[in-house]
C-alpha positions in Angstrom: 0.0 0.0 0.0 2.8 2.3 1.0 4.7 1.6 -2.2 1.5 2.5 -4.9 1.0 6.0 -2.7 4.6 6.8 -3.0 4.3 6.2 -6.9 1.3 8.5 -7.1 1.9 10.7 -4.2 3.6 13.3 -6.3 1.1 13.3 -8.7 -1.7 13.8 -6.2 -2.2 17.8 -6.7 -2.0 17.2 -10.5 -5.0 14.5 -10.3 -7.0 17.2 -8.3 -6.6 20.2 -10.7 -7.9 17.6 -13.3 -10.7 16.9 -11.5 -11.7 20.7 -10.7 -11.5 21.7 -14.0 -12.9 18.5 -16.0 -15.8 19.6 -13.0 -15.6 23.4 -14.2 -15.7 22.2 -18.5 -18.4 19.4 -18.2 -20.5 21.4 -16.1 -20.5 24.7 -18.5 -21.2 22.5 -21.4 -24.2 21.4 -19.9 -25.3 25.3 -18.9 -24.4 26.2 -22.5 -26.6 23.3 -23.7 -29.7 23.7 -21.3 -29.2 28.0 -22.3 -29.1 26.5 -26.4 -31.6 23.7 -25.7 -33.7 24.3 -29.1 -30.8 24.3 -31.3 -28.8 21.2 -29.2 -32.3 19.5 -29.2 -32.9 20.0 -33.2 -30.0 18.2 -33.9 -30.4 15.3 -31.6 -26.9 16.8 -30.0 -27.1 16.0 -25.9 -25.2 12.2 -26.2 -22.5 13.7 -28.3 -22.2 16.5 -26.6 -21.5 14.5 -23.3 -19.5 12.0 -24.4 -17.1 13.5 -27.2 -17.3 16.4 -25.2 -15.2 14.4 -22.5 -13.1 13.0 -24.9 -11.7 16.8 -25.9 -11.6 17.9 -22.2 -9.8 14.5 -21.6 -7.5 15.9 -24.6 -7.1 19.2 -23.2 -6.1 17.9 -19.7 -3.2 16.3 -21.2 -2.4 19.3 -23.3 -2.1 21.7 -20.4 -0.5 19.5 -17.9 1.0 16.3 -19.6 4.4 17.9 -19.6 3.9 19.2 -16.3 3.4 15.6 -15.2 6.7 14.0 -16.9 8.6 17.0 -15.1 7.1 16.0 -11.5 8.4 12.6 -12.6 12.0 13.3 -13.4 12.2 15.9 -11.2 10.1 15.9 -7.8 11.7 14.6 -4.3 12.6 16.9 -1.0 15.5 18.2 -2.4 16.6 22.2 -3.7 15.9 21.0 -7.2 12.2 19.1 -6.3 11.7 22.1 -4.1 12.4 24.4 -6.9 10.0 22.1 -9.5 7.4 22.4 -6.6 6.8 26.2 -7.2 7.1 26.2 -10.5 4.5 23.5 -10.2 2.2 25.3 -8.3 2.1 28.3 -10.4 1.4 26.1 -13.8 -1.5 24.5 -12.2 -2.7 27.5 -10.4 -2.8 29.3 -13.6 -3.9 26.6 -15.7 -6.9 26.5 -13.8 -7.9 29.9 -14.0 -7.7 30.0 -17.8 -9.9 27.5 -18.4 -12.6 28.7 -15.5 -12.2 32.3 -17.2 -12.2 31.5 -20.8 -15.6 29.3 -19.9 -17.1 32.3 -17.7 -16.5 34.1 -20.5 -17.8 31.9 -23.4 -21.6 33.1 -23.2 -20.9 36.3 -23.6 -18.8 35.9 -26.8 -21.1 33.7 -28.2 -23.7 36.2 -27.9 -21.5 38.5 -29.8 -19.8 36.2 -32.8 -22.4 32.8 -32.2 -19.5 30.5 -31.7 -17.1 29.5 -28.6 -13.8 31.4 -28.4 -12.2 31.5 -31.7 -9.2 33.7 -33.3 -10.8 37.0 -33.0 -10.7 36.5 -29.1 -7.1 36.9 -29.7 -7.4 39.4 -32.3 -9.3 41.7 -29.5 -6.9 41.2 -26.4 -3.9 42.9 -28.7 -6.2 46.1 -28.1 -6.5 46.5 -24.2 -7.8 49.9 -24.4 -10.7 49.8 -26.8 -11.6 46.2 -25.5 -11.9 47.7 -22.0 -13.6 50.4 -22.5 -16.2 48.0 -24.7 -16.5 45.7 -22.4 -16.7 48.5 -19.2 -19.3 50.8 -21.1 -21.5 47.9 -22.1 -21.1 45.0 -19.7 -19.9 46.0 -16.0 -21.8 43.5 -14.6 -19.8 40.6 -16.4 -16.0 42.8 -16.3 -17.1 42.9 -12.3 -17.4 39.0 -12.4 -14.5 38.1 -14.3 -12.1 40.5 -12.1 -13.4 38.9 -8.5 -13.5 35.1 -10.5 -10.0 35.5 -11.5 -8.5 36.8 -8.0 -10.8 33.9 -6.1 -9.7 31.3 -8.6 -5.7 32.6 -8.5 -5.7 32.9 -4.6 -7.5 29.1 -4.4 -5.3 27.5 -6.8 -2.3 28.4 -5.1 -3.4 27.6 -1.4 -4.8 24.3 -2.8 -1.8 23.2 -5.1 0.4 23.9 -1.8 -1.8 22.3 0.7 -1.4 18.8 -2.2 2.4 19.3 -2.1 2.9 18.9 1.5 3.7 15.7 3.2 4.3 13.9 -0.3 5.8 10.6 -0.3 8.0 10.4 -3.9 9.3 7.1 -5.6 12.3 5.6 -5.5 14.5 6.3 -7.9 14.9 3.4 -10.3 11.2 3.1 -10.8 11.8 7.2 -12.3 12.1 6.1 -16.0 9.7 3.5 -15.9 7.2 6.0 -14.7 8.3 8.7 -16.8 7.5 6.5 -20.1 4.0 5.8 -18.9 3.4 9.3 -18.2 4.8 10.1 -21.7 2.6 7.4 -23.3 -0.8 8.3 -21.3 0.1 12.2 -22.4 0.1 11.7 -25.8 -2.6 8.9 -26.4 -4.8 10.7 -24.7 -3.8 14.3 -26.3 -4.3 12.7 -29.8 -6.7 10.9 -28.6 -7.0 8.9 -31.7 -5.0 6.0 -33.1 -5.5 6.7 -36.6 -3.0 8.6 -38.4 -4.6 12.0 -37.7 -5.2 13.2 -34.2 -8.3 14.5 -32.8 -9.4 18.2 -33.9 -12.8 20.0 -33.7 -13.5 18.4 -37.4 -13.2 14.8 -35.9 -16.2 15.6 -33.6 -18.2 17.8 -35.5 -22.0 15.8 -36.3 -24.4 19.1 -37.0 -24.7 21.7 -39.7 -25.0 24.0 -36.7 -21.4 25.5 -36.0 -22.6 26.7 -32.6 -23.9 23.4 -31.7 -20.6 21.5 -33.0 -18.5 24.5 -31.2 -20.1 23.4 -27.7 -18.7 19.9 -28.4 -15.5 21.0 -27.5 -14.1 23.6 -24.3 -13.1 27.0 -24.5 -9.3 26.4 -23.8 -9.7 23.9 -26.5 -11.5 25.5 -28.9 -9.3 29.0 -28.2 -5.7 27.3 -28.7 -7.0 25.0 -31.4 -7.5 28.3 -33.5 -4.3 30.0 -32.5 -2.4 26.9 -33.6 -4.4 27.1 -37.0 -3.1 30.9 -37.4 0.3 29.3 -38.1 -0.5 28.1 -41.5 -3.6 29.8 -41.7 -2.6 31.5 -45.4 -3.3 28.0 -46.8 -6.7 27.3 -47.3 -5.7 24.0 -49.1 -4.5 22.5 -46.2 -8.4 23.5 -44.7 -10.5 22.5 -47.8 -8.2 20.2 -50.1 -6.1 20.9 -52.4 -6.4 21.6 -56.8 -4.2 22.4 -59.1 -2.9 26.2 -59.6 -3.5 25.9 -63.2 -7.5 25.0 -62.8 -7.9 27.5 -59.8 -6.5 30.2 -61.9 -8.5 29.4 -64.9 -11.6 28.9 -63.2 -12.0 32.3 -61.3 -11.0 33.8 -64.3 -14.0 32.3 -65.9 -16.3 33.0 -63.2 -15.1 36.5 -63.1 -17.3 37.2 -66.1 -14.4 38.4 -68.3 -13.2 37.3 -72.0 -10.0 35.2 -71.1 -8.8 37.6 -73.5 -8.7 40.3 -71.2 -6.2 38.5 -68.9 -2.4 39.0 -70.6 0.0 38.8 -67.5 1.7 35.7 -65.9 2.8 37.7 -63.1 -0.5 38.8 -62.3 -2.7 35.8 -62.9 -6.0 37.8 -62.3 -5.2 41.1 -63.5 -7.3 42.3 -66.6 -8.5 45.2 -68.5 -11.7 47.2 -67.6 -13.0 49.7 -69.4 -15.2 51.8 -67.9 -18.7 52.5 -68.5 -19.3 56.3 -67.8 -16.8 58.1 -70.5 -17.0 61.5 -69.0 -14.5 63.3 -66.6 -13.7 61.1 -63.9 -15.4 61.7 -61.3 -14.2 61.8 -56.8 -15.3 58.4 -54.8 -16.7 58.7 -51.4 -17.0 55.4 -49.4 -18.7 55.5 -46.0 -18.5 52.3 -44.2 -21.3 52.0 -42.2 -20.1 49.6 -38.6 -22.0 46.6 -37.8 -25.4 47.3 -40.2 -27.0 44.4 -41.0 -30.2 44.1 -43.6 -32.0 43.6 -40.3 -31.6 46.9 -39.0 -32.7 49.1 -42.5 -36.1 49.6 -43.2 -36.1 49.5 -47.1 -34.6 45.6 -47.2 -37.4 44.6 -44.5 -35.5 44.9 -41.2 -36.7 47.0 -38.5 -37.7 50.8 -39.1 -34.1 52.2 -38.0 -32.9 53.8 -40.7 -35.3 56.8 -42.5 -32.2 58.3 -43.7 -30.8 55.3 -45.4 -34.3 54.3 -47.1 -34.8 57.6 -48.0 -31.3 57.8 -49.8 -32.2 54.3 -51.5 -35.0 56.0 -53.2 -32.2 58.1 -54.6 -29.8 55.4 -56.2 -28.5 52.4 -57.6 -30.0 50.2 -54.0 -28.9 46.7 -54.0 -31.5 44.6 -52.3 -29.3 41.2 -52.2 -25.7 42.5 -51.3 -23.7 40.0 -48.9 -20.9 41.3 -47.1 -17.7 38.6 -47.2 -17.1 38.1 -43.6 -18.1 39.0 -40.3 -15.3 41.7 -39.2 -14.5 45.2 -40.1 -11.1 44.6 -41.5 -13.1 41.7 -43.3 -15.4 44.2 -45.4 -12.5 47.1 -45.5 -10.2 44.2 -47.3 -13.7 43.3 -49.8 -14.3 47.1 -50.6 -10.9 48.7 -50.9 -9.1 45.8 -52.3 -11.4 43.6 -54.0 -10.0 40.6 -52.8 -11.7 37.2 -51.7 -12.3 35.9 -48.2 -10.2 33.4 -46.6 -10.5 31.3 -43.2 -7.0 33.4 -42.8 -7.4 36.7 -41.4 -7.7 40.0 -43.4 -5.1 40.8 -45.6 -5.4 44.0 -43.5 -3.5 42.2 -41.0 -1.1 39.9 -42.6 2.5 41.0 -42.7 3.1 40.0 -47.0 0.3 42.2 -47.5 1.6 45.5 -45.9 2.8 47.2 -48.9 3.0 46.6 -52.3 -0.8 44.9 -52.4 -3.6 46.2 -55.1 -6.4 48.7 -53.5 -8.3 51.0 -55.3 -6.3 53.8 -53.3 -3.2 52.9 -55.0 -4.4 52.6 -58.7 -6.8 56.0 -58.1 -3.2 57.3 -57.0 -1.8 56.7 -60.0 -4.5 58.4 -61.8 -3.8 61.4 -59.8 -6.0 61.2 -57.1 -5.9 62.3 -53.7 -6.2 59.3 -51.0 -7.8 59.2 -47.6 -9.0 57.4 -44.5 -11.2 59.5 -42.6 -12.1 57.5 -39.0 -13.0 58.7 -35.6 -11.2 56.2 -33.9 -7.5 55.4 -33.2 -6.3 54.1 -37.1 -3.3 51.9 -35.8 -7.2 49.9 -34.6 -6.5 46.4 -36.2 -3.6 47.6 -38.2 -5.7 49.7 -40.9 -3.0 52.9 -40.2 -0.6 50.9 -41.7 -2.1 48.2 -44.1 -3.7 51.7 -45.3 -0.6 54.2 -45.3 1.2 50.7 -47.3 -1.1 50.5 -50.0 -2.0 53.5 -51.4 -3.5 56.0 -48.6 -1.7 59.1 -48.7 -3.5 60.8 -45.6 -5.1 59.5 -42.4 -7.6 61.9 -40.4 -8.1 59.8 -36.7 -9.1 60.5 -33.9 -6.4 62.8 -33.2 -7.1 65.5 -35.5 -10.5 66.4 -34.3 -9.6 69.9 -32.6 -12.9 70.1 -30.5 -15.5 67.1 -31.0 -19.1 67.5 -30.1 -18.9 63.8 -28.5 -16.2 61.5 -28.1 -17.3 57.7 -27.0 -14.9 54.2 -26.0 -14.2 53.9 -30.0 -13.5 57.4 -30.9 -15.7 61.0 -31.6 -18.9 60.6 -32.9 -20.5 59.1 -36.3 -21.8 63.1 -36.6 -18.1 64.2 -35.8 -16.6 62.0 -38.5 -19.0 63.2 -41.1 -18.7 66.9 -40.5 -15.0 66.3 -40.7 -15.0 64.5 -43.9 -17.5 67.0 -45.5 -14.8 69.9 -44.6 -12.3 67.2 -46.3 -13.9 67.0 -49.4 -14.4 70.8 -49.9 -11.3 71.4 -49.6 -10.3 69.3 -52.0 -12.4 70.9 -54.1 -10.8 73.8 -53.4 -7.6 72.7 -54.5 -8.9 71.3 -57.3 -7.8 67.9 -56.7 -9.7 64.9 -57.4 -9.7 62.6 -54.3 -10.6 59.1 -53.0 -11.9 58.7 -49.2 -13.3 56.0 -47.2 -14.9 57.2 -44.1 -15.5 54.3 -41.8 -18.0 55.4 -38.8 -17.9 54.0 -35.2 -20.6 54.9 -33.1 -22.8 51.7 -34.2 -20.4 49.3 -31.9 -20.7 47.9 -28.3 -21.1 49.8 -26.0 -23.4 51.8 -27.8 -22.2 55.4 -26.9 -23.9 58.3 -28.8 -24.8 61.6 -28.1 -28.0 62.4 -26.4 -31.3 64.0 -27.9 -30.0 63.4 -31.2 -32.8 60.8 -32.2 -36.0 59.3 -31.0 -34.8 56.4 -29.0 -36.4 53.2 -30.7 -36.6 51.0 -26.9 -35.1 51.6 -23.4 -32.2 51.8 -22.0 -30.5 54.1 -24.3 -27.0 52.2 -25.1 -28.7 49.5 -27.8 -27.9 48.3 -30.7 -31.4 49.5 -32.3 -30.8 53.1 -30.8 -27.2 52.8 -31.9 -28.6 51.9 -35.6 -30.3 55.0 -35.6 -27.9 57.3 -34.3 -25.9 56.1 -37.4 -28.4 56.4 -39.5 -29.4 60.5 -38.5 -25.6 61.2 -38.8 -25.8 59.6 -42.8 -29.0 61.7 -43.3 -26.8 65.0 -41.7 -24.0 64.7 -44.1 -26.0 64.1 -47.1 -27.4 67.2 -46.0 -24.3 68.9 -46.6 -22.9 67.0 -49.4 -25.7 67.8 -51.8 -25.8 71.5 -51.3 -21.8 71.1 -51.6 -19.9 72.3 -54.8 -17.9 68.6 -54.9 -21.9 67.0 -55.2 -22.2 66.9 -59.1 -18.2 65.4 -59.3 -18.7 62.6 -57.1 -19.7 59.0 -56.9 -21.0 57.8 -53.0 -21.5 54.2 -51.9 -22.9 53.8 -48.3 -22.6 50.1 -47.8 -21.9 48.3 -44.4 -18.7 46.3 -43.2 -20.9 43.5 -41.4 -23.8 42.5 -39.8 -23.8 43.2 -35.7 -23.2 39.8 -33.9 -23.5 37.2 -36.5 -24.8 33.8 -35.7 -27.1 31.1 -36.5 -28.1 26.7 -36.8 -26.7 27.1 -40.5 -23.0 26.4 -41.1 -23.2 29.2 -42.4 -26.0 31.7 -41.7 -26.7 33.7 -45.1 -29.0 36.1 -43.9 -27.0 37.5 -41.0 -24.5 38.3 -44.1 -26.9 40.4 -46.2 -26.2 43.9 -45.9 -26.9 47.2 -47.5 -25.7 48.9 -50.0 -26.3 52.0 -52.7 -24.7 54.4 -54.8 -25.9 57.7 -55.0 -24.8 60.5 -56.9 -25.4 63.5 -59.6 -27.0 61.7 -62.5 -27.1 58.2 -60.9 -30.7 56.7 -61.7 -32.6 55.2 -59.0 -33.0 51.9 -59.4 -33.5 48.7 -56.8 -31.2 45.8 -57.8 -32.3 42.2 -56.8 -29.4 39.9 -58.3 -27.5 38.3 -55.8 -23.8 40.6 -55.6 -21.2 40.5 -52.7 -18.7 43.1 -51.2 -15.8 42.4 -53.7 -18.3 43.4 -56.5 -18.5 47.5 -55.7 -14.9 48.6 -56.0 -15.3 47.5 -59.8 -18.7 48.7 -60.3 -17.3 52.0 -58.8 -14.3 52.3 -61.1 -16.7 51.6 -63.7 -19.4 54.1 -62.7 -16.2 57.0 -61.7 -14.8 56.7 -65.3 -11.9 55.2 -64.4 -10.5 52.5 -67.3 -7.4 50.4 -66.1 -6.4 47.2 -65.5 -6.2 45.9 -62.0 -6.3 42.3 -60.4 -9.7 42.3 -58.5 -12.0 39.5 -60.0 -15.6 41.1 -59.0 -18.3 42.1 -61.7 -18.7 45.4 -63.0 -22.5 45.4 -62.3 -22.9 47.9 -64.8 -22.1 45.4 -67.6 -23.5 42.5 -66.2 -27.1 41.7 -67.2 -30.2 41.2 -65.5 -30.2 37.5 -65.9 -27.0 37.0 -64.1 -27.9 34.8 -61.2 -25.6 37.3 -59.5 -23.1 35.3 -56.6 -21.7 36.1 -53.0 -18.4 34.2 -50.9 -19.3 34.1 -47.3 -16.5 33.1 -44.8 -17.8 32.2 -41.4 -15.1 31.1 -39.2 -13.4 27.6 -40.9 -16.8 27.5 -43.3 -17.0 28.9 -46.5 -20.3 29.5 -48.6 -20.6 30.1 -51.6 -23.9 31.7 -53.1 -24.7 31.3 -57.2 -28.5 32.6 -57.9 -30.1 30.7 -54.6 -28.1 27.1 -55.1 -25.3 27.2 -52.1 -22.1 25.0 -51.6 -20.6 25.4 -48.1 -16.5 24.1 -47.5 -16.0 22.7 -43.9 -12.4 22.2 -42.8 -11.5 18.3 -43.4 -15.0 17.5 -44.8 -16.6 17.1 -48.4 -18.7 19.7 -49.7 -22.4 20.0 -48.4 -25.0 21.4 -51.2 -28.0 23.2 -50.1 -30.6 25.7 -51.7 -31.2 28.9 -50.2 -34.7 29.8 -49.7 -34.5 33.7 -49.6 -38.0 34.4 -48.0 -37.2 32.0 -45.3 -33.7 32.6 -44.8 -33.0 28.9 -44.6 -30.8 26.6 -46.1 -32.3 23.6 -47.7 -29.7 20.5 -48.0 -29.9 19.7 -51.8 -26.9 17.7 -53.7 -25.1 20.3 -55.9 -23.0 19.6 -59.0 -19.2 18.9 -59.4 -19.2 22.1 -61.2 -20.4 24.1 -58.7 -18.2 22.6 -56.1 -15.3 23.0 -58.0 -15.8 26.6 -58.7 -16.8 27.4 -55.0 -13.3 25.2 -53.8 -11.1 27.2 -56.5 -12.6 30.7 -54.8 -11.8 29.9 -51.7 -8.1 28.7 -52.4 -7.5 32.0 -55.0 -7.0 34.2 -51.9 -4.2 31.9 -50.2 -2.9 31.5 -53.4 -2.6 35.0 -54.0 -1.7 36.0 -51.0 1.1 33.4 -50.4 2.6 33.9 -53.9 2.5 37.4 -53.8 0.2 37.6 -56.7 -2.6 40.4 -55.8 -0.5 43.8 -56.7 -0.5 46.2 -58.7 0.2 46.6 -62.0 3.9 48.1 -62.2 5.1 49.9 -65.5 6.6 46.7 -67.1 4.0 45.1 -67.1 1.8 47.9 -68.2 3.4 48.1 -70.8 3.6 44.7 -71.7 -0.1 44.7 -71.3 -0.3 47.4 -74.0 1.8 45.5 -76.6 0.6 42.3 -76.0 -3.4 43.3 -75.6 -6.3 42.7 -77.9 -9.0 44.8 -79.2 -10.2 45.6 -75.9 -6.5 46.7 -74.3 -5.9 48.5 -77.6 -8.5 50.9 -76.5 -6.5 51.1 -72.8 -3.8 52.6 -75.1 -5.9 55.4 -75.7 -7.6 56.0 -72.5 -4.2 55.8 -70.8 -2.3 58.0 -72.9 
């Protein structure tokens, strides 16, 4: 008896912490479960759940303290050295505790906001301790309050516990060390991999529902968390995520799909890059983007959400309104990477973000640069936010108006001055360009439509009570639109420009789809002197209005985006839209849909646009293919360095070489 308790005796306060927290996971799961019953329920998800919900915990046990086991092993006894191990012990187990009882405690609340467990973007946010804190403190006290005091209980207990275990340990002699130490080893890994196939357990393995929340709950938070940050590592292949295809066929097939002759494509440099001549021949005209945060269909009035936005149905009366626009992701630098560059969404992050694409990567800034055009961000926030100051300054943005340069704002809130700030400012912008003489580019990205809802008072007629909403928030948003348009149509720089108002994302996207298509739709219209108002019901995404734009501006040129010109495109175009969500990938042709899972075959569904529902129904190998070979172009591109701009060489080899169509660049260009 003595000998078996010295064996395990100095893995006694190890055994415990597993305990506690395989308590702490199993027991969330089953909150998170009773508080998603329907959706659990629908998919007949309560067994699984349970039991491959213990084999990841299980998993995640050995993860966190497998190594910390073979070290008590080798190096535990009543000596400097075990001593030594001892506290270092204690503080790994003390620690490892409270992340997995804080990343659970914090788990509803994020899935309240992105409809999924901890993921990437929870990483994504901690890099910005300010702005997160100031969210977090302006629109959930209550659950900052209970993190702080659940963090110092858990921190204090773990460490009086892990010492009171340590005491009065009995440790094993020394030749039965190794022996130990190689079933420690073996236990550790077989039950991290817990799998004795070639590939090791991941989230894929023990996914069963096309509801990603449902199939998230499967696994922890600590899982689920370091799961993704592991995936960041080789996140810029989406082969390894989807399956592979050959360069040659992904190249040829978004070519095809991006409606243009094959003609029109004459560099090898720049597989994608083509010639687009534009449909309005008369002096180019300025471009003003105003990306709207966080506005869903659901919130605007005119595409049958809720009656938020007068200003912005009232504009749509006014313009070119698309009724079936989908946005490309489900974060800002997601929709600022589909509007200002044109390029396709990929289970990586933004190309915002990523270090190849820092400089020398197409936007629309750079080539209306080249055209002599004046480039700017105007924000009312801090710009460095998510790395837009210097994706932005990189590519093509001469000047940055933040936060900063507001000399005396009416109303500055936890993400920077006001929506009504920012649009005062950038209307003073524009005339003075005007001024000058100088034809100019902006996007103006607003702010004041994000948790925690801070907005000046007595601006608007709050839609519900309290005041810091989402719904009141919409509104806000919308009566600071309605203010500048005020001003921009009494302006002299009116008749000379082109405006799209079109939002980044939806606000907290979720749903039982894999992917959930209708928390994608968004709006989106272009208004302008001349522009005939018109309500447009194909199916178009966010990678389709810088082209349309270029078009519309009178701006000819060849550039590597691969979205439509909508101007040229037909009414009988079934119109299509790439949706990443997380790991999944949809992809949207008229209403027939083909979704990509990580490590899984394609799933085929129709998409029944009253209902907002998916429908599973078998698609073709055509349409898989296609939807496989857009979601690998972006990694592609990205990785090889492909999506730039065209340089002077190969201008000019594109002028030599070019047919009919090109021949007519000559001209424009000249």
């Amino acid at each position: 008896m003595a000998a078996r308790f010295s064996v395990l005796g100095p893995f006694r306060s190890i055994l415990c912490f597993c305990l506690i927290a395989l308590l702490i996971v199993t027991l969330s799961r089953i909150g998170l479960g009773i508080w998603q019953f329907d959706r659990v329920a629908a998919v007949g998800g309560w067994s699984h759940l349970i039991i491959q919900g213990l084999r990841i915990d299980l998993a995640t046990l050995c993860w966190l303290w497998g190594v910390a086991a073979l070290g008590t092993a080798i190096f535990s006894g009543d000596h400097l050295l075990g001593r030594t191990w001892n506290s270092l012990l204690r503080v790994w187990l003390t620690l490892g505790l409270w992340l997995m009882l804080f990343l659970e405690a914090s788990t509803p609340s994020f899935i309240q906001e992105y409809g999924i467990r901890p993921n990437r973007l929870y990483i994504e946010y901690l890099i910005y301790p300010k702005e997160v804190f100031l969210m977090l403190w302006g629109g959930r006290k209550a659950e900052l309050i209970f993190g702080a005091m659940l963090s110092m209980t858990t921190l204090w207990g773990g460490w009086k516990l892990s010492g009171s275990l340590l005491k009065n340990v009995c440790y094993p002699r020394w030749f039965l060390r190794p022996f130990i130490a190689l079933l420690v080893i073996a236990v550790t890994l077989l039950g991290a991999r817990s799998s004795l196939g070639h590939r090791p357990l991941n989230p894929a393995l023990v996914s069963f529902a096309d509801d990603p929340l449902v199939n998230s709950l499967v696994t922890n938070s600590s899982y689920s968390l370091f799961f993704a940050i592991s995936q960041m590592k080789s996140e810029a292949s989406a082969a390894k995520i989807y399956g592979n295809m050959d360069e040659e066929l992904v190249i040829d097939t978004i070519r095809r799909e991006s409606g243009r002759e094959l003609a029109a494509f004459t560099s090898q440099a720049i597989p994608s890059l083509s010639f687009n001549p534009a449909s309005y021949q008369g002096k180019p005209k300025n471009l003003v983007i105003i990306l709207q945060e966080s506005l869903g269909a659901r919130f605007v009035g005119n595409l049958g959400g809720l009656p938020l936005t007068p200003n912005i149905d009232e504009l749509s009366q006014q313009g070119w309104s698309f009724e079936n626009l989908y946005a490309t992701g489900t974060r800002s630098v997601r929709g600022i990477e589909a509007v200002t560059t044109g390029f396709t969404p990929t289970p990586a992050r933004s190309v915002v973000k990523l270090g190849k694409s820092q400089h020398g990567f197409f936007s629309i800034a750079a080539l209306l640069k080249q055209h002599g055009y004046e480039t700017q961000f105007v924000y009312g926030g801090e710009s460095h936010f998510d790395n837009m100051k210097s994706f932005f300054l990189g590519n093509g943005f001469s000047n940055i108006v933040d936060e900063n340069d507001y000399e005396d704002p009416s109303f500055v809130a936890s993400w920077g001055v006001s929506d009504e700030d920012l649009m005062r400012r950038a209307h003073q912008e524009f005339e003075q360009f005007h001024q000058q003489g100088k034809p100019f580019f902006s996007l103006v990205f607003s702010s004041s439509n994000h948790d925690p809802y801070d907005f000046p008072d007595d601006k608007v007629e709050l839609y519900e009570q309290p005041k810091q909403t989402v719904n009141n928030a919409v509104k806000y948003a919308d009566y600071a639109v309605g203010e500048f348009f005020k001003l921009a149509k009494n302006s002299d720089y009116w008749k000379d420009t082109l405006f799209l108002i079109v939002a980044d994302h939806d606000s907290r996207v979720g749903g039982a789809s894999l992917v959930p298509i209708s928390r994608f739709r968004i709006p989106g219209i272009i208004l302008g002197e001349g522009i005939e108002p018109k309500r447009d019901r194909r199916v178009v995404s966010q990678i389709d209005m810088a082209p349309t734009l270029l078009s519309m501006m009178g701006i000819s040129d060849s550039y590597p985006m691969l979205g439509q010109d909508l101007t040229r495109v037909g009414e009988d175009w079934p119109g299509r839209a790439l949706m990443q969500y997380d790991k999944n990938m949809a992809y949207l042709r008229g209403d027939d849909v083909v979704v990509l899972q990580p490590e899984k075959e394609p799933s085929g569904f129709k998409y029944d646009f009253l209902a907002e529902t998916l429908v599973a129904k078998p698609q073709s190998d055509e349409m898989k293919q296609v939807a496989l070979a857009w979601a690998l172009w972006g990694s592609l591109a990205y990785q090889k360095g492909l999506y730039r701009p065209q340089d002077e060489a190969t201008r000019r080899d594109g002028l030599i070489s070019a047919e009919t169509p090109l021949k007519s660049a000559e001209v424009t260009l000249k």
